[in-house]
N, C-alpha and C positions, 0 to 999 in steps of 0.2 A: 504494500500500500504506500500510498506517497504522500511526503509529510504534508501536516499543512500551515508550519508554521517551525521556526528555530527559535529555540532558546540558548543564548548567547551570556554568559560569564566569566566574569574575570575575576582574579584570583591574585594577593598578596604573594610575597615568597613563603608566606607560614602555611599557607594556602588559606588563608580565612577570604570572605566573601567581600570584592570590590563595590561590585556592582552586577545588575544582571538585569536583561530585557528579553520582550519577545520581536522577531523580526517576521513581516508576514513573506521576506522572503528570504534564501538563502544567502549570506553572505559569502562573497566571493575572493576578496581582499580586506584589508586592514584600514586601509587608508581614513577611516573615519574616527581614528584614535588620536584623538589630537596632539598629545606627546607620546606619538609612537620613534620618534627620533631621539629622544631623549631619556626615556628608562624603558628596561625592560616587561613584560605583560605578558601572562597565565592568561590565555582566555581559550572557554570551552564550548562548541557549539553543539547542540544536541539537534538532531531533527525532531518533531513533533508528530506521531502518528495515533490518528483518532482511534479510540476505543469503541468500534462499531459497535461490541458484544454488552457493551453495558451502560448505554446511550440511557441519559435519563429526557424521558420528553414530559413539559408538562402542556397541555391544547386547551382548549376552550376556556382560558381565560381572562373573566371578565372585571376583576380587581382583584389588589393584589392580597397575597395570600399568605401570609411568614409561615402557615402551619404547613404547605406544600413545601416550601423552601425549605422546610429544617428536617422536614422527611425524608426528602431527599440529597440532602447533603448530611445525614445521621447527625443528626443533631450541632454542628457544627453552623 
């Protein structure tokens, strides 16, 4: 399946977490690192492939609903 989106991270030399985004397309090069000339950079790109099998849908939605929401993100 192909992804549909990259999750892009960068990482300290301890490895603790910089920063991190989602790109809706693959990144190809670096060049948007603004001091990429000037220090070194950990960064990780993950592709994003949808979990067809456990798709949650909520339809006929006519206001909203916190009790739907917290059902399906288990309470969270």
């Amino acid at each position: 399946m192909k992804p549909i989106a990259w999750l892009v991270e960068e990482f300290d030399s301890t490895g603790k977490l910089v920063w991190s985004g989602l790109m809706s397309s693959e990144p190809t090069e670096l060049s948007w690192l603004k001091d990429l000339k000037l220090k070194l950079h950990n960064v990780t790109i993950t592709p994003l492939i949808p979990d067809t099998k456990n798709i949650i849908k909520i339809t006929n939605v006519k206001k909203y609903d916190s009790k739907k929401l917290i059902e399906a993100n288990n309470g969270l």
